[in-house]
C-alpha positions in Angstrom: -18.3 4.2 44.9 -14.8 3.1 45.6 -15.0 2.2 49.0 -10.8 2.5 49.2 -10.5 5.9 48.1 -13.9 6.7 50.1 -11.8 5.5 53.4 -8.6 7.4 52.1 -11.0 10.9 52.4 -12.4 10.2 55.8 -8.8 9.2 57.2 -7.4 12.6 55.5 -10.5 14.8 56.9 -9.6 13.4 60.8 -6.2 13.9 60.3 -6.5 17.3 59.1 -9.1 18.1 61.1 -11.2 19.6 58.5 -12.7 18.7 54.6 -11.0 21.8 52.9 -7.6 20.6 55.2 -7.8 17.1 53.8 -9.1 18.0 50.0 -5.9 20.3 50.0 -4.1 17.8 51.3 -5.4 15.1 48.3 -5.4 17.9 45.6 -9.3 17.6 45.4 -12.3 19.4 45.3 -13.8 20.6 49.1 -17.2 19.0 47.6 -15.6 15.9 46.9 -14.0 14.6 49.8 -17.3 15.6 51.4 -18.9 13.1 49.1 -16.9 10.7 49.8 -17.4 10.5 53.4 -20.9 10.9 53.3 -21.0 7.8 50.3 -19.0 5.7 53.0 -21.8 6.9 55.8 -24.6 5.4 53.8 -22.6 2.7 52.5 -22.0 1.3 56.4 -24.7 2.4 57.7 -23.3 4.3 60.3 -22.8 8.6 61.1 -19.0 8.4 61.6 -18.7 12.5 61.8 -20.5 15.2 63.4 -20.5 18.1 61.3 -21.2 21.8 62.3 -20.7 24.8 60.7 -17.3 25.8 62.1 -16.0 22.0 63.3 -16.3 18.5 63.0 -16.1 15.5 65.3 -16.0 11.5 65.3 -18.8 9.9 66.9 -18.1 7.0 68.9 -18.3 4.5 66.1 -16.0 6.9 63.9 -13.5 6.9 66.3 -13.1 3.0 66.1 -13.9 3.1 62.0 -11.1 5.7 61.9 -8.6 3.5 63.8 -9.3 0.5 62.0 -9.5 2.3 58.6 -6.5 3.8 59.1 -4.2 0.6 59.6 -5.7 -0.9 56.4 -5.1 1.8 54.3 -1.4 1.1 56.0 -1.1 -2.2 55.5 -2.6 -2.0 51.9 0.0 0.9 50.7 2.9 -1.4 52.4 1.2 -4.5 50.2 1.2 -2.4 47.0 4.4 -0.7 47.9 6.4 -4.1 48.1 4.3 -5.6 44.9 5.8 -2.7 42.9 9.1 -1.7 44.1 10.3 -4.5 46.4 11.6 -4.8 49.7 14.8 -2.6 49.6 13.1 0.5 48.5 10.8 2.8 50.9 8.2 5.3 49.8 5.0 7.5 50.9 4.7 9.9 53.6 5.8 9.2 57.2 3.8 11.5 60.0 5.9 12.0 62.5 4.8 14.2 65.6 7.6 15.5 68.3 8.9 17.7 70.9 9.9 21.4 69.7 13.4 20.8 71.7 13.6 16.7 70.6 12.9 18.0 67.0 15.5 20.6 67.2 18.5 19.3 68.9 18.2 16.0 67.9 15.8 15.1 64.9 17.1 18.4 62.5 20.5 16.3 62.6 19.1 13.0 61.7 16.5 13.8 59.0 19.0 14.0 56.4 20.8 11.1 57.2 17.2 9.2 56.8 16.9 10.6 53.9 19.8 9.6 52.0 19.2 6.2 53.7 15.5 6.7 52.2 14.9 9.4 49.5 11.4 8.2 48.4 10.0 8.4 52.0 8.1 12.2 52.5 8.3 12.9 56.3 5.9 15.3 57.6 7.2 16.4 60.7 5.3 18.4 63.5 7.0 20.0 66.6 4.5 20.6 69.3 5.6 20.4 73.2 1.7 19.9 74.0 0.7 15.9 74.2 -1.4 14.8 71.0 -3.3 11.7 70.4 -1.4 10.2 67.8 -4.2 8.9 65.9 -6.7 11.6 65.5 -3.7 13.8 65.0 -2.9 11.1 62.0 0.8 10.6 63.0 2.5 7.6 62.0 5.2 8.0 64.7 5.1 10.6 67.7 7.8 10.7 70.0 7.1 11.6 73.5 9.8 12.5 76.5 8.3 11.2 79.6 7.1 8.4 82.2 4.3 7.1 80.0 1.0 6.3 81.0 -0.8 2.8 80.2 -2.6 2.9 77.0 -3.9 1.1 73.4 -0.6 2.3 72.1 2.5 0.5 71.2 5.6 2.5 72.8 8.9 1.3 71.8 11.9 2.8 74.1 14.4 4.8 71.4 16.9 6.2 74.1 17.1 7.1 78.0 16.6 10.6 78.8 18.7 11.3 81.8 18.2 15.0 83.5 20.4 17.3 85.2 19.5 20.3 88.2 22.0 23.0 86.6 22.0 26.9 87.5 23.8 29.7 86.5 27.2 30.3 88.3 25.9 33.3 88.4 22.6 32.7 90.3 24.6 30.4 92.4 26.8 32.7 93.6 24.2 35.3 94.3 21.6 32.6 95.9 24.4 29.5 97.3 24.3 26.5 96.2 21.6 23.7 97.6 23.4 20.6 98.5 19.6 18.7 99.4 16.5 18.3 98.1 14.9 20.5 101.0 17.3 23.1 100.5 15.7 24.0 97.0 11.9 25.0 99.0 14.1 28.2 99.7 15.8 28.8 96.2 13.7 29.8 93.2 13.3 27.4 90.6 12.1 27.1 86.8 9.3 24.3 86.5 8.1 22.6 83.4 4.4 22.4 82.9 1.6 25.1 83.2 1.0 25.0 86.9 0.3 28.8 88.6 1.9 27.0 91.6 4.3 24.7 93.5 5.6 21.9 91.8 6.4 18.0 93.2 9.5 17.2 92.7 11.0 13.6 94.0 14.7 13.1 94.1 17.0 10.5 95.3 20.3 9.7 96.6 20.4 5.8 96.3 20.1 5.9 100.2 16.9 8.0 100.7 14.1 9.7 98.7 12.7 12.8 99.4 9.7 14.3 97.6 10.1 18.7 98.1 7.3 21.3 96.8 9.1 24.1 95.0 8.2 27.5 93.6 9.6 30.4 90.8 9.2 32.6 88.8 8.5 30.9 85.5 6.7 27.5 84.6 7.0 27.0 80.8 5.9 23.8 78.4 9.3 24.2 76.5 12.6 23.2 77.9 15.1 25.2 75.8 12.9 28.3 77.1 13.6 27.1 80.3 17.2 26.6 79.9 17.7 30.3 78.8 15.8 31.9 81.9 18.2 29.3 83.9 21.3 31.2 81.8 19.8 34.5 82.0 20.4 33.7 86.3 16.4 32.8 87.0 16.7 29.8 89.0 17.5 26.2 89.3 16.3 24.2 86.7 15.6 20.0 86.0 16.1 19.5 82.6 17.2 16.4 79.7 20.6 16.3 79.4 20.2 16.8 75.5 18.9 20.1 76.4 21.4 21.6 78.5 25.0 19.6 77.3 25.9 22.6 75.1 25.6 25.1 78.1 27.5 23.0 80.5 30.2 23.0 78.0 30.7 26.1 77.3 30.2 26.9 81.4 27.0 29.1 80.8 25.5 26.9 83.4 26.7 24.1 85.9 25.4 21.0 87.5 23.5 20.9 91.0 22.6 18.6 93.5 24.5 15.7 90.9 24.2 13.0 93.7 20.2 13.6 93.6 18.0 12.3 90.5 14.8 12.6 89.7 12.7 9.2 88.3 14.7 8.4 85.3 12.3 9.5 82.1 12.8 7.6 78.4 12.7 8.7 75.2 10.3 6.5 73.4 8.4 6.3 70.0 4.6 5.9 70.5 2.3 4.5 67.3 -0.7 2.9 67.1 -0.9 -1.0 67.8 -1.7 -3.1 64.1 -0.9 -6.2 63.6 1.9 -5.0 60.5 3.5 -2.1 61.3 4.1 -0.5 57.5 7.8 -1.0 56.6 8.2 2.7 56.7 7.3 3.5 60.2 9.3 0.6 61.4 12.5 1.6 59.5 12.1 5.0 60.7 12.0 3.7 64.7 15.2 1.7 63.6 17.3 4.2 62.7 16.1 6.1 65.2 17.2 3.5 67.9 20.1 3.1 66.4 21.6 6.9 65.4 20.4 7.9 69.3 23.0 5.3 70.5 25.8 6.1 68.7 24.6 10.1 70.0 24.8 8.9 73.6 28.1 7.9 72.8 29.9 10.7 71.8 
């Protein structure tokens, strides 16, 4: 058994959530990559997968193998990757999960410039505006929009995230325009998130901070969807900046309320914690870093 390869098939099957996923993925036989895993399962002494007919699931100790498996097999391509093509030169396949707007606006611009900075590095790149755990989804890299939460993971800050209230002048001239946060309880507004009703929202002046309920007609886990109801005359929307700076060009919708802000939020790149981060991932985060500043500044 070649307990390397053996690890390579288990890591592939929890990223892919599935044996005929990961033997597609590996250009293998189903049966194979079954093998594998179950030759690694005797070979440690240890179930690391729950297997039914229609799913399958870490058990507790597989959830730590998998971790700890997959930083090896990180640090061991990095190991092989700069024994055969040196320092200068990146390759393999980067995971890289983000937001559907994020990806979009910002990321479709900057991919090829990473590529040409990097034409041996294969990114797979998944948009998805619903939170995933980076390492049972198998990402290298996921970026997330947001006040983040403590956790095991490593989050390295790419960019602020500043947002703006904007409306419709057309909504504002049919529904006036709130000059407080208490005036918005009586305006209809378009809320991020899946709540079915009223949503917290804490804003500030530099002087005072006051924390409003407010209600709509749409909540919605995808910002650019919420930007178009706010054109389309919905309601008053808080949104990133990246989101809406096309819009408040060209007029289609104007700021509110700009001497109230919400907590600021950050733009930040989220990966597991290893004591080597593989060359890749951290090139990638770099040039990230860096192409967002020169974004911010025009």
């Amino acid at each position: 058994m070649d307990r390397v390869e053996c690890m390579r098939a288990f890591v592939a099957t929890v990223g892919a959530n599935g044996f005929a996923a990961a033997a597609r993925a590996m250009d293998v036989p189903r049966s194979k990559v079954s093998k594998q895993i179950q030759a690694l399962e005797e070979a440690i002494g240890v179930q690391l997968l729950l297997r039914t007919t229609r799913s399958l699931h870490l058990t507790e100790a597989g959830a730590e193998y998998y971790e700890s498996a997959r930083e090896l097999l990180a640090s061991l391509d990095e190991a092989e990757q700069r024994a055969r093509d040196g320092i200068g030169e990146l390759r393999g396949v980067l995971r890289v999960n983000a937001p559907m707007s994020f990806g979009l606006r910002r990321l479709g611009r900057l991919i090829p410039l990473f590529h040409r900075e990097h034409p041996n590095v294969e990114l797979q790149l998944v948009l998805s505006d619903q939170q995933v755990d980076p390492v049972k989804g198998g990402f290298d890299v996921t970026i997330r929009i947001a006040s983040l939460p403590d956790s095991s993971m490593v989050a390295k800050l790419l960019a602020p995230a500043p947002r703006i209230m904007v409306a419709s002048p057309d909504y504002l001239e049919r529904a006036g325009i709130p000059t407080t946060p208490r005036e918005l309880c009586t305006h209809q507004c378009l809320n991020y998130g899946y709540l079915q009703s009223g949503v917290s929202l804490q804003l500030s002046n530099g002087k005072e901070t006051q924390r409003v309920t407010v209600t709509g007609p749409l909540h919605a886990n995808n910002g650019d969807l919420l930007a178009q109801a706010a054109e389309a005359g919905m309601g008053i929307a808080l949104l990133p900046d990246f989101i809406v700076e096309d819009a408040l060009a060209a007029g289609r919708l104007v700021p509110v309320m700009c001497e109230w802000q919400a907590p600021p939020i950050s733009i930040h790149a989220v990966y597991a914690s290893a004591r080597r981060v593989p060359q890749k991932t951290r090139a990638f985060i770099d040039f990230l870093v860096r192409e967002l500043a020169v974004a911010a500044q025009g």
